[in-house]
Backbone bond lengths (Angstrom), bond angles and torsions (degrees), N, CA, C in turn:
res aa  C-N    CA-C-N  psi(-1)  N-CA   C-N-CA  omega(-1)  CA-C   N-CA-C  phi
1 X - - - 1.476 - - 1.525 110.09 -
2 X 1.073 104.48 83.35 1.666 109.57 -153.62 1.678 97.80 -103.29
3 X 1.235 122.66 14.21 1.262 114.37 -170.17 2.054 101.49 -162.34
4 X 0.955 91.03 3.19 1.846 108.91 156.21 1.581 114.76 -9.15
5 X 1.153 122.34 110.40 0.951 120.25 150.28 2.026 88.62 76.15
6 X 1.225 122.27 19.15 1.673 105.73 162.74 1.261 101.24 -97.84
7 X 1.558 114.73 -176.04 1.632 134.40 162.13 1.250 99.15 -128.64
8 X 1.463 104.53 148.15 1.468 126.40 -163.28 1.853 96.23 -156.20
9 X 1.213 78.29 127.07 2.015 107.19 153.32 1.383 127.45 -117.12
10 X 1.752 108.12 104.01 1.068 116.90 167.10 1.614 137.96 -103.94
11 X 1.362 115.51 103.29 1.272 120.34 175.15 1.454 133.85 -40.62
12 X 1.191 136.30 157.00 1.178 126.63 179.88 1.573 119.14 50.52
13 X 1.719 122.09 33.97 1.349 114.10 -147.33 1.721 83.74 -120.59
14 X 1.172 123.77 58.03 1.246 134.18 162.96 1.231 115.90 -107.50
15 X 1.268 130.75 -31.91 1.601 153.12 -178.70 1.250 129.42 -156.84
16 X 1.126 101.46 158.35 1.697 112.64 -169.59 1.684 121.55 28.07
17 X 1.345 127.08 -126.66 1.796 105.48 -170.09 1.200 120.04 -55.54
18 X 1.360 126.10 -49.68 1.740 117.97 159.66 1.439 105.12 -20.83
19 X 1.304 103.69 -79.98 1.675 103.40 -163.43 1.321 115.72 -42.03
20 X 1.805 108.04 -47.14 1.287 99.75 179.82 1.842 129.14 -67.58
21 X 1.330 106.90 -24.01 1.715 115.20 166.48 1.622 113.31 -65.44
22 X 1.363 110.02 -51.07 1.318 116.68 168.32 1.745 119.17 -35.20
23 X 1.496 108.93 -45.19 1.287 121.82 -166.03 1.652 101.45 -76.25
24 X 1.168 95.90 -59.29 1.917 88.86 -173.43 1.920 108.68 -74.78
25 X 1.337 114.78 -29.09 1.669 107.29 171.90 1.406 83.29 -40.28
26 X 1.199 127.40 -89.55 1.680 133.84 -152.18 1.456 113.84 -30.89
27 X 1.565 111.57 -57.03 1.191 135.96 175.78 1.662 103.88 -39.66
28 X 1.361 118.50 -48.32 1.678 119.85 -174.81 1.437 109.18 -93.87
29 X 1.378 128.76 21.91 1.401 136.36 179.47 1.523 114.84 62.42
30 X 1.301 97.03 53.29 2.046 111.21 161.01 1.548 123.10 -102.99
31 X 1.182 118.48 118.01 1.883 106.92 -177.27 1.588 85.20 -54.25
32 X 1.038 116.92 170.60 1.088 136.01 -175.21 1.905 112.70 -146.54
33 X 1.401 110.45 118.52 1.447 90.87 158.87 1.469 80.79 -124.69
34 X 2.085 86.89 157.85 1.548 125.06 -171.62 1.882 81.24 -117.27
35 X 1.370 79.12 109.86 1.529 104.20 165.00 1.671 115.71 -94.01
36 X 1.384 132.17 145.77 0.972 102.69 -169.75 2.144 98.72 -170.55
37 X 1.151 130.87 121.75 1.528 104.81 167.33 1.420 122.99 -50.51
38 X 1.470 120.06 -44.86 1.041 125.73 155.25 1.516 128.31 -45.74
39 X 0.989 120.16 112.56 1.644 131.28 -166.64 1.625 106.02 -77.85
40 X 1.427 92.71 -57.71 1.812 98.08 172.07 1.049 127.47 -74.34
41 X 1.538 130.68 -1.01 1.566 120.50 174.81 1.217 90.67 -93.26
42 X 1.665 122.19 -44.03 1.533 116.90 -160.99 1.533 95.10 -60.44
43 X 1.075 135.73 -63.44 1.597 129.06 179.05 1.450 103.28 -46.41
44 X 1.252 143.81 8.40 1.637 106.58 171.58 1.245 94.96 -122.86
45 X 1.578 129.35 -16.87 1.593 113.92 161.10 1.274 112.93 -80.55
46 X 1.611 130.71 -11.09 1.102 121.80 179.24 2.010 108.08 -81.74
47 X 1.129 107.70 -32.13 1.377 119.87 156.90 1.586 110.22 -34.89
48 X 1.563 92.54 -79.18 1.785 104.82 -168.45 1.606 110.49 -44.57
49 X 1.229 114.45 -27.88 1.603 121.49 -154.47 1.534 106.09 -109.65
50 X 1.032 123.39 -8.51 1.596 130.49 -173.38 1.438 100.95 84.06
51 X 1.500 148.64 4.45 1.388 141.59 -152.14 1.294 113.57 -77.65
52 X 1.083 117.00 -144.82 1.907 128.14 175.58 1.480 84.71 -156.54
53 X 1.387 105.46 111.91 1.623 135.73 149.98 1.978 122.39 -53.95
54 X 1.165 99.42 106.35 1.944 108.37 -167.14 2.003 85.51 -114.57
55 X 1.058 117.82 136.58 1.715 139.53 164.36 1.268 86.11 -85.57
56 X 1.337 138.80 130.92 1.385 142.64 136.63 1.384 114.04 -133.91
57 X 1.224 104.81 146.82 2.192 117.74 154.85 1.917 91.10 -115.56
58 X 1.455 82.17 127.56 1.200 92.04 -179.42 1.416 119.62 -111.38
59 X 1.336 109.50 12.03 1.769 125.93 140.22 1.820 116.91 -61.69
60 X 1.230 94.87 -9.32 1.574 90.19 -171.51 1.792 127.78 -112.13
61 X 1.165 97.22 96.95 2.090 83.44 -176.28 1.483 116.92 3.71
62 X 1.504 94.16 -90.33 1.455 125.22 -173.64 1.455 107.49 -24.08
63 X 1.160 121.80 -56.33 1.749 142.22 -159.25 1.227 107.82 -68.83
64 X 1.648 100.37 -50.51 1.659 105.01 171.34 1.425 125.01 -67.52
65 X 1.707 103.45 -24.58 1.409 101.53 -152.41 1.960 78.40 -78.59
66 X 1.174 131.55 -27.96 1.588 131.80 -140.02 1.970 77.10 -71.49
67 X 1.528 100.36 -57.15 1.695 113.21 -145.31 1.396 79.96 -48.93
68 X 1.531 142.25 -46.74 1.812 120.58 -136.68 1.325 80.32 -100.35
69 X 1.123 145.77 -26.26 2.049 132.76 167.21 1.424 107.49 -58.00
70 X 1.216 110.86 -41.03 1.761 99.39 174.36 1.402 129.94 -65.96
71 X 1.941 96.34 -39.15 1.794 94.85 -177.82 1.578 94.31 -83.24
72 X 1.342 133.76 -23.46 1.332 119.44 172.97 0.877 132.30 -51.09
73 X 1.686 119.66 -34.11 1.483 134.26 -144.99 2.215 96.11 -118.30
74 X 1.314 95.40 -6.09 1.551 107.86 -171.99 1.855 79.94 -101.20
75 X 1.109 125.10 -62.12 1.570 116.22 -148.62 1.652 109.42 -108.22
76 X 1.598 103.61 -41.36 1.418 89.94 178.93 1.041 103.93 131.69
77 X 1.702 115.42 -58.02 1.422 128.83 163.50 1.411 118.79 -128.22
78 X 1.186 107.00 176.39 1.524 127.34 158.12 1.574 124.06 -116.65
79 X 1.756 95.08 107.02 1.639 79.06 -175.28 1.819 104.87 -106.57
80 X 1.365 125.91 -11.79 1.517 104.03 170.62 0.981 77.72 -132.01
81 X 1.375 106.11 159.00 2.123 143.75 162.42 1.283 83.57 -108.28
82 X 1.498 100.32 153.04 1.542 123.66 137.45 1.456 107.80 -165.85
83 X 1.722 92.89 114.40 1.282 124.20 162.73 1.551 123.53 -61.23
84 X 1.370 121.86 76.33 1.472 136.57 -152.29 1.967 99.21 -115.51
85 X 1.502 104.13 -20.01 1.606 104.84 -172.48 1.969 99.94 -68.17
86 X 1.330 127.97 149.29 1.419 130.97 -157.39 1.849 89.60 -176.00
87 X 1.312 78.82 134.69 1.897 100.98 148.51 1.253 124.94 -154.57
88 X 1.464 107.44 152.74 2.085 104.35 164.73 1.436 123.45 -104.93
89 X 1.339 85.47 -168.30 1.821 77.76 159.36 1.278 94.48 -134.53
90 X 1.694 118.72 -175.72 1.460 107.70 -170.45 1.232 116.65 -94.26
91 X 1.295 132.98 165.09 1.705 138.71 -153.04 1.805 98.18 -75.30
92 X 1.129 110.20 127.25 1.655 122.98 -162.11 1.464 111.89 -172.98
93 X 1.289 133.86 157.01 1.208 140.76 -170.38 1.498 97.78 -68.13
94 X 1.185 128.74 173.92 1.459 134.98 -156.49 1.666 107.41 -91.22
95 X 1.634 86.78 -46.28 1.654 107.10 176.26 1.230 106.02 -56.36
96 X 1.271 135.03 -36.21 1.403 133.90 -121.36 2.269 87.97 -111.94
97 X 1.304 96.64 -28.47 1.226 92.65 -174.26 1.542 125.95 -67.44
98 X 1.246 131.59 153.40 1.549 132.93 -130.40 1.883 87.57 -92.81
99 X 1.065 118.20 -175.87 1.662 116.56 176.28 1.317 98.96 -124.18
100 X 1.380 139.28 -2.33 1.407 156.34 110.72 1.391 112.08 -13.23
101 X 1.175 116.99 -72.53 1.672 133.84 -177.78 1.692 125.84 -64.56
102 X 1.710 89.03 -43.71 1.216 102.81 158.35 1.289 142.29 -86.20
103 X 1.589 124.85 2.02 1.431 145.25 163.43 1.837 86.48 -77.68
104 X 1.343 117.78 -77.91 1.361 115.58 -170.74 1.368 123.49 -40.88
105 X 1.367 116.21 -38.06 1.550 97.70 171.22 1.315 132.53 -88.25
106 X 1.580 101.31 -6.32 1.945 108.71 167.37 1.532 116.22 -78.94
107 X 1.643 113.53 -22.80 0.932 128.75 163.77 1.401 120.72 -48.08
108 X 1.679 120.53 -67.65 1.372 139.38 -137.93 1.988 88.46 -110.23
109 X 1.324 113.26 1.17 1.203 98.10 -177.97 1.643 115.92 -144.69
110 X 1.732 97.48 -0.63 1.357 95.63 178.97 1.535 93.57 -143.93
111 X 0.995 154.20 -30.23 1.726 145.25 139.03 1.042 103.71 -21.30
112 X 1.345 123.16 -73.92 1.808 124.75 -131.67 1.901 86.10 -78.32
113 X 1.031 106.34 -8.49 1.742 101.60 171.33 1.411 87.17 -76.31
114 X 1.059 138.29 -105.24 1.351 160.06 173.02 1.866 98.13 9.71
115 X 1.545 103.54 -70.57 1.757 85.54 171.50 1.304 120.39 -78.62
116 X 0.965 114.37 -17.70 1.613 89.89 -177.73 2.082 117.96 -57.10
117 X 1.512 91.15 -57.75 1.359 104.36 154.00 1.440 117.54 -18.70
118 X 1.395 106.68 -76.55 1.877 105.24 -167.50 1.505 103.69 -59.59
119 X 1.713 121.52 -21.23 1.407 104.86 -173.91 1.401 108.11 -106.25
120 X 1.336 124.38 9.86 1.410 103.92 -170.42 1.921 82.02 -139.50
121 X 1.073 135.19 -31.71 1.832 120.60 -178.53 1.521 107.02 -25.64
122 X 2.041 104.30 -51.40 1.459 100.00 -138.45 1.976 106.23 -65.86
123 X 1.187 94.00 -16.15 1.917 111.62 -166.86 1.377 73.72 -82.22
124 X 1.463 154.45 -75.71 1.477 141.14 -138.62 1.360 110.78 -77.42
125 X 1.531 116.32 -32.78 1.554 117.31 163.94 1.867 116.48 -61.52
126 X 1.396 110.20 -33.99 1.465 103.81 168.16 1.699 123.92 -74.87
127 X 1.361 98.64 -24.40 1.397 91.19 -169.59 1.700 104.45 -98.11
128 X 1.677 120.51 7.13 0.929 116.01 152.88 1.845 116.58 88.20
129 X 0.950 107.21 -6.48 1.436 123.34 168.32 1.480 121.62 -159.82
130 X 1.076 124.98 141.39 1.857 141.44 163.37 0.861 122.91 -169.80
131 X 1.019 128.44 171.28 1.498 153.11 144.26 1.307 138.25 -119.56
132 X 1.550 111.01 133.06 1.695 128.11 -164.51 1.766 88.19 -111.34
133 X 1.341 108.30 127.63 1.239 120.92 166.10 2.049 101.07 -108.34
134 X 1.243 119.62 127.10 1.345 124.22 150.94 1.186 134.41 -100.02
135 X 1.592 118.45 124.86 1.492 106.37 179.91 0.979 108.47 -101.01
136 X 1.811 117.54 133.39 1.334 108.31 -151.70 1.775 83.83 -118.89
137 X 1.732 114.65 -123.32 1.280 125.99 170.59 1.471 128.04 -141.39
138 X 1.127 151.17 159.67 1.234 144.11 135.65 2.005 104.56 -43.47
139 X 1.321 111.15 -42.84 1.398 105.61 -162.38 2.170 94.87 -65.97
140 X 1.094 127.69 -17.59 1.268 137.13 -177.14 1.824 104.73 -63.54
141 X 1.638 87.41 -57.04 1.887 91.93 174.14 1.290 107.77 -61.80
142 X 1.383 115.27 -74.12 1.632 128.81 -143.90 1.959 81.76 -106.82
143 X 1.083 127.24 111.16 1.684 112.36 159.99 1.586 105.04 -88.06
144 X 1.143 111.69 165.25 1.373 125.22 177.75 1.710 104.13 -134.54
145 X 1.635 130.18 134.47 1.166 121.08 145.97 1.126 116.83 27.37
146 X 1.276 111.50 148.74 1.606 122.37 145.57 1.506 115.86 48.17
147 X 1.328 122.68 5.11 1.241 121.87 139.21 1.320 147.85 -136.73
148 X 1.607 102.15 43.21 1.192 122.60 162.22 1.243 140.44 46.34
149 X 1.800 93.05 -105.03 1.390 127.31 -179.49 1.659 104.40 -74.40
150 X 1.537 114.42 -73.37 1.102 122.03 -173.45 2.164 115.85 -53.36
151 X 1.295 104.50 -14.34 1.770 119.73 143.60 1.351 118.13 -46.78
152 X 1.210 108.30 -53.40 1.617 115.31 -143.78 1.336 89.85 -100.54
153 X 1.617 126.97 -33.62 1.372 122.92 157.39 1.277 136.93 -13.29
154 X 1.826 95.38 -58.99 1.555 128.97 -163.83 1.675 105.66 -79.01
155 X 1.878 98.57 -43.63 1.394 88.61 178.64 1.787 113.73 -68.88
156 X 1.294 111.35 -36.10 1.376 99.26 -180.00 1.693 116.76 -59.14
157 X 1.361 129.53 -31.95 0.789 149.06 136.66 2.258 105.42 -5.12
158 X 1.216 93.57 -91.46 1.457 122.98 174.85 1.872 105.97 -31.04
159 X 1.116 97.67 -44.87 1.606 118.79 -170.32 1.450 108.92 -65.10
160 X 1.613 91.69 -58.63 2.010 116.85 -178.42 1.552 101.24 -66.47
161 X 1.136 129.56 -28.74 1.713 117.30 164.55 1.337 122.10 -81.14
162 X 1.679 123.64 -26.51 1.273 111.87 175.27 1.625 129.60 -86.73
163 X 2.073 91.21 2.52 1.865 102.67 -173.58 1.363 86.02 -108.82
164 X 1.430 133.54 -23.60 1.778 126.14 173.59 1.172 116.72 -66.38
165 X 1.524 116.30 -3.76 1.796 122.05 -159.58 1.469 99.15 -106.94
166 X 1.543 97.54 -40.86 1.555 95.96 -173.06 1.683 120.53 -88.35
167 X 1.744 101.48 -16.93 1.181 99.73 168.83 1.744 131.36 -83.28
168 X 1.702 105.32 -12.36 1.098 116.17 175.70 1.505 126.88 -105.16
169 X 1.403 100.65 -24.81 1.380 98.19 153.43 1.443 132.94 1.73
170 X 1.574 116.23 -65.27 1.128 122.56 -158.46 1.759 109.89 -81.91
171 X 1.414 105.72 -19.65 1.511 95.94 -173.77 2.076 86.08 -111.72
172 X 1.238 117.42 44.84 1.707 122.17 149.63 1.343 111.46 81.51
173 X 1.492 129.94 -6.35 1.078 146.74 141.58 1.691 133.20 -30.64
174 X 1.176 114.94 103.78 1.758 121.25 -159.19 1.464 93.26 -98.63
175 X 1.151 131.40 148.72 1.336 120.49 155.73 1.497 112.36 -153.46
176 X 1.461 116.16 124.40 1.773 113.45 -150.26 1.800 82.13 -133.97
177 X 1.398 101.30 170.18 1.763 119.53 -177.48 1.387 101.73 -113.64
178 X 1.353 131.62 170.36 1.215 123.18 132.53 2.121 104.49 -147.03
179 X 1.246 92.21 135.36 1.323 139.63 173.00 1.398 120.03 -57.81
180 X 1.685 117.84 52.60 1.656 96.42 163.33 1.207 123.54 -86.86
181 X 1.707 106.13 171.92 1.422 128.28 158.55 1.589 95.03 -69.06
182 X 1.656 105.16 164.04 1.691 116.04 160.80 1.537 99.93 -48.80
183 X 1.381 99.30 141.50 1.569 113.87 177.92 1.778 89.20 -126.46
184 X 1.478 94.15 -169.40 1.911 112.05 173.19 1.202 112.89 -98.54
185 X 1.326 90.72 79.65 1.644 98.86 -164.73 1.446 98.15 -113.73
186 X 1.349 133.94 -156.89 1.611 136.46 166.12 1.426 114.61 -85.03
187 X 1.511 106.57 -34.28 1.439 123.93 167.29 1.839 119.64 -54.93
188 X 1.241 108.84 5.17 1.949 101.01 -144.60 1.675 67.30 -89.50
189 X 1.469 149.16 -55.25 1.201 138.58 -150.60 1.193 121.34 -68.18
190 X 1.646 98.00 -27.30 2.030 99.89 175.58 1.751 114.51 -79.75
191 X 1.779 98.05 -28.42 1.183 87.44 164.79 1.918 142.14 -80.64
192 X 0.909 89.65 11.80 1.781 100.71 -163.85 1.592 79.36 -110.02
193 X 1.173 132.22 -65.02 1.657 146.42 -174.05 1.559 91.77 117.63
194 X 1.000 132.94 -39.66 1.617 111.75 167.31 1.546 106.46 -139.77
195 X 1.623 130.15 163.19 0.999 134.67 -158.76 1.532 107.77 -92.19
196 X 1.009 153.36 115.12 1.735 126.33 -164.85 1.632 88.03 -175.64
197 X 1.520 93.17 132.62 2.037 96.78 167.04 1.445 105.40 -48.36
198 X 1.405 142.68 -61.08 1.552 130.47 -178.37 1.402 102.09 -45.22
199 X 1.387 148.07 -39.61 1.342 130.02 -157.80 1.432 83.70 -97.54
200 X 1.212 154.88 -60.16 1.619 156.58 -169.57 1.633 84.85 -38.32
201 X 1.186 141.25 -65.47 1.450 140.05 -136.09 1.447 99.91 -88.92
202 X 1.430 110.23 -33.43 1.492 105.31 -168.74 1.816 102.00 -81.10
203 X 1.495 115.14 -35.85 1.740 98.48 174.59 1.113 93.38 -67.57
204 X 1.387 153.16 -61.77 1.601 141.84 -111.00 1.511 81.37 -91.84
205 X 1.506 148.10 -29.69 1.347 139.98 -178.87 1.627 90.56 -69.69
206 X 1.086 134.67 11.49 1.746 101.94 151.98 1.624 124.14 -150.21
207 X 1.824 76.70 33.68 1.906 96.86 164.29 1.835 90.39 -96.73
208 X 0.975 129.09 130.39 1.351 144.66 176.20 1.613 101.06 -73.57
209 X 0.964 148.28 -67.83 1.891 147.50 119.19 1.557 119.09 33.01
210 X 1.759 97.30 -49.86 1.247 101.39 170.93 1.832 97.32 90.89
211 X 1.279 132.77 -11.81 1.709 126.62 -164.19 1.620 92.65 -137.35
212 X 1.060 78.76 172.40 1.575 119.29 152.68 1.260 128.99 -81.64
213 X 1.253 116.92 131.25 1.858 114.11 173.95 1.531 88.95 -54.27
214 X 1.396 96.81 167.85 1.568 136.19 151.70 1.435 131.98 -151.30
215 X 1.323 90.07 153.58 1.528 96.16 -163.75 1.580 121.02 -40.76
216 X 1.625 102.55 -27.22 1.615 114.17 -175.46 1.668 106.05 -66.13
217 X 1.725 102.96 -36.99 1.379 105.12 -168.45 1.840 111.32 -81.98
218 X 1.450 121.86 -26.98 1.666 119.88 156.74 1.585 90.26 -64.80
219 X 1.240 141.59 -70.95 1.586 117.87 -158.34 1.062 115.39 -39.93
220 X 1.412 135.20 -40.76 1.390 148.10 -175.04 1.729 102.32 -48.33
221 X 1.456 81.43 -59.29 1.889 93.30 -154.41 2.272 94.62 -64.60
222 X 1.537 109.77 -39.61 1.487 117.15 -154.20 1.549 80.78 -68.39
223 X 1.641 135.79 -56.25 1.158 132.18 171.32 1.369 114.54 8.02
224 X 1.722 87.87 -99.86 1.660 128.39 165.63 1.938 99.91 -14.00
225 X 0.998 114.89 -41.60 2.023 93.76 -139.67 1.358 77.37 -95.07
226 X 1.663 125.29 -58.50 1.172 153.58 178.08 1.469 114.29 -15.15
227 X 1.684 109.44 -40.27 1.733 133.48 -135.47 1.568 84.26 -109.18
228 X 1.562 106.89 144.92 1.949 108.65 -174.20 2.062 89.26 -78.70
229 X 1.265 108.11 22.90 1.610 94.09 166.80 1.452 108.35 -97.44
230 X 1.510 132.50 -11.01 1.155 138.42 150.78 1.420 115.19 -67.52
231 X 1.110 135.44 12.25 1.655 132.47 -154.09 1.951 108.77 -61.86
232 X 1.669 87.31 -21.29 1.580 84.99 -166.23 1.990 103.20 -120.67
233 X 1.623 96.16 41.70 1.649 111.13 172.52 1.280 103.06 -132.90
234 X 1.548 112.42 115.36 1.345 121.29 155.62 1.479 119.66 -115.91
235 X 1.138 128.14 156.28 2.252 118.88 151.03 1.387 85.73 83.55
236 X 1.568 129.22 2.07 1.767 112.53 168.82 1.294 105.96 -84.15
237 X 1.619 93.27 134.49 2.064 106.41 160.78 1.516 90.83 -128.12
238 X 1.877 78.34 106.12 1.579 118.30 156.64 1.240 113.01 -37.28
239 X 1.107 138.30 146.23 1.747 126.56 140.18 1.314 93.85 -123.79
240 X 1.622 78.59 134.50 2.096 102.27 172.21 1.148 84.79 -125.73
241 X 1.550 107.26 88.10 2.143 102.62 164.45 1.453 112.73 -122.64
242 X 1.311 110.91 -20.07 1.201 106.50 173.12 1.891 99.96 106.93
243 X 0.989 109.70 14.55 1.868 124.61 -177.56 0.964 99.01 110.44
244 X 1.289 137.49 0.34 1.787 116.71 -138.12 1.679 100.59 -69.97
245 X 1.755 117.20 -41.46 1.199 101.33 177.10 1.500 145.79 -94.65
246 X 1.721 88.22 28.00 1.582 111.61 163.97 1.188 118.67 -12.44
């Protein structure tokens, strides 16, 4: 019960790593809300898990500002974030990508950092301790081709956790990344550009690991940073890739 008696907001906790952080926070005694755009997934892990189910787009003021009034006004505080909500676009020349596609993923992956922050810091600076977990990317460290934008996302991403760590620091505020490879997530098809054993075989030949993340293996790591046994880790981006950025 390594997380007893905290509150936690997890983004993107309708599917795949959300779900899976969502599942073990609970598991170590964290209220948990499953934040989620999806209304109905977040209600059936929030079901499975004992949680409180929040609808959010976390591209959107409004959405964010609602989710941190609810877990505020439900608990009191907020003691971990994790910014786990993410999208791409599909693997394509840089030029070629839509300004549609590319509003949405600066949006859904480098905003919803940005609000969550303005709506939930000022409660974690009063209450004098938290932690912000970011899920960032391997494509942030190491980019590869054909995904560009949603790369450069991750690194900004990467950037916004190591200037949130040092600027919050002082009022007890931790704030760490972690770094997967593609896992089996909903995302694994936009990232490959199509789903197929030849495309599965050709990334997994340069995870050194030999796999794919999974959600069990970010729960592990979000645990860890999340847990007052990290008390004295801030501005780290984890990589759970499996070597990939050897």
């Amino acid at each position: 019960m390594r997380l007893q008696d905290k509150t936690a907001i997890v983004t993107g906790a309708g599917s795949g790593f959300g779900a899976g952080i969502a599942r073990r926070f609970a598991a170590e005694g964290a209220r948990v809300m499953v934040a989620d755009i999806n209304a109905d997934a977040a209600q059936a892990i929030a079901a499975e898990i004992g949680g409180m189910a929040q609808a959010v787009d976390v591209a959107r003021a409004g959405s964010v500002k609602a989710m941190a009034e609810a877990a505020l006004g439900a608990w009191g505080r907020v003691d971990i974030l994790v910014n786990n909500a993410g999208v791409t676009h599909l693997p394509a020349p840089m030029e070629e990508i839509s300004e549609e596609d590319f509003d949405r993923v600066l949006a859904v992956n480098a905003k919803s950092v940005y609000l969550t922050a303005r709506h939930l810091v000022p409660a974690m600076k009063a209450a004098g301790a938290a932690a912000i977990l970011n899920v960032a990317s391997t494509a942030g460290v190491s980019p590869r081709a054909g995904l560009s934008w949603y790369n450069a996302s991750k690194g900004w991403m990467i950037t916004a956790t190591r200037t949130m760590a040092v600027e919050l620091a002082p009022a007890g505020i931790r704030v760490n990344a972690l770094a997967p490879v593609a896992g089996e997530t909903p995302l694994l098809a936009s990232f490959l550009g199509e789903d197929t054993p030849e495309m599965r075989a050709k990334f997994l030949s340069t995870i050194p690991l030999g796999r794919f993340s999974t959600p069990e293996d970010m729960a592990n790591a979000a645990l860890y940073l999340c847990s007052d046994e990290a008390s004295m880790v801030t501005g780290v981006i984890m990589q759970v890739d499996g070597g990939r950025c050897i």
